[in-house]
N, C-alpha and C positions, 0 to 999 in steps of 0.2 A: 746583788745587783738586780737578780730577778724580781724579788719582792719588791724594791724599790718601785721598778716599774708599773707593778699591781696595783700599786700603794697610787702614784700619778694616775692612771687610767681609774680606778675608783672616784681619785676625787674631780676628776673632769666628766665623770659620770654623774656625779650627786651637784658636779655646780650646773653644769647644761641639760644633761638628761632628766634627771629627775625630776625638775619643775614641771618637765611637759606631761609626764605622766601622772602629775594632780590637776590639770585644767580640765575644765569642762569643754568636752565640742559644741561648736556654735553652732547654732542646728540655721540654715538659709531661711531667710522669709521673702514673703511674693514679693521679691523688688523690681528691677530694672537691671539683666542680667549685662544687659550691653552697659553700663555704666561699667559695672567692673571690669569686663572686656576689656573697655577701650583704656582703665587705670591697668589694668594689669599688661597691656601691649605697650603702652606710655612708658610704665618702671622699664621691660625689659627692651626697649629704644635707649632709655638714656643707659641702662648698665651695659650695652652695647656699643656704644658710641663712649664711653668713659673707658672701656677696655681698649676700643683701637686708640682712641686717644695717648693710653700709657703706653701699648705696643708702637706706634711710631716715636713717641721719647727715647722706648729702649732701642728702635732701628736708628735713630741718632744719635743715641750714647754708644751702641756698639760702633757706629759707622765711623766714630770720630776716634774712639779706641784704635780701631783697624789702621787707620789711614796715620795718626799718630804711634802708632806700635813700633815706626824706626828700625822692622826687624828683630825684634826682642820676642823670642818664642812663646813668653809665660802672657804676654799683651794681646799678643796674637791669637794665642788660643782660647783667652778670654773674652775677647770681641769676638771671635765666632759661635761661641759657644750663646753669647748675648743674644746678634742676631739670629740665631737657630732658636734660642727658648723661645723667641718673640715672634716669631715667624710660628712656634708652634702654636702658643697663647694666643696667637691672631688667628688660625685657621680652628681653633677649637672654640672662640668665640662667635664667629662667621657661622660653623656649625651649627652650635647652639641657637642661634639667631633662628637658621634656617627651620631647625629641625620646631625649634616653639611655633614660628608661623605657622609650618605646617601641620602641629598638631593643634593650633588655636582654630584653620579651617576645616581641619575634620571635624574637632567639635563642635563650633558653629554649624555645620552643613546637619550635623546630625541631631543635635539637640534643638535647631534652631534659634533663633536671634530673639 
């Protein structure tokens, strides 16, 4: 069982890892830093907004589990357990959110615009 494992983690290594270890780095040229800025704050707005979006799907699909659970223990604790992942999933995207702004305005303050 153990080699098997080896055997998976290898080839998840030689299919994602390995490509990146033969690319060349792309070395920056004198552009317009604020253009990527503002694509790179744009991507993580909408990956932010597409995660609360699924965390309230799952605070509706747990809420309607809960309220339909009729008492049945294995429902019950499956709709909480829902909204609890998703309430973690939201507060660790929120995070994230915050935590990139604020290092998007340290690096703007320091590197300048």
């Amino acid at each position: 069982m153990r080699k098997n494992n080896t055997v998976k983690l290898m080839a998840i290594f030689l299919a994602f890892g390995f490509p990146l270890l033969l690319v060349h780095p792309a070395l920056a040229a004198d552009g317009n830093v604020a253009q990527v800025e503002t694509f790179i704050r744009s991507v993580i707005k909408l990956v932010v907004g597409l995660a609360g979006l699924i965390a309230t799907g799952f605070f509706v699909v747990g809420g309607i589990t809960y309220i339909t659970s009729s008492g049945n223990p294995e429902k019950l604790d499956s709709a909480k357990r829902t909204l609890f992942y998703s309430a973690i999933g939201l507060a660790i995207t929120i995070g994230a959110f915050v935590l990139s702004s604020i290092i998007t305005d340290l690096a703007t303050s320091a590197f300048g615009s």
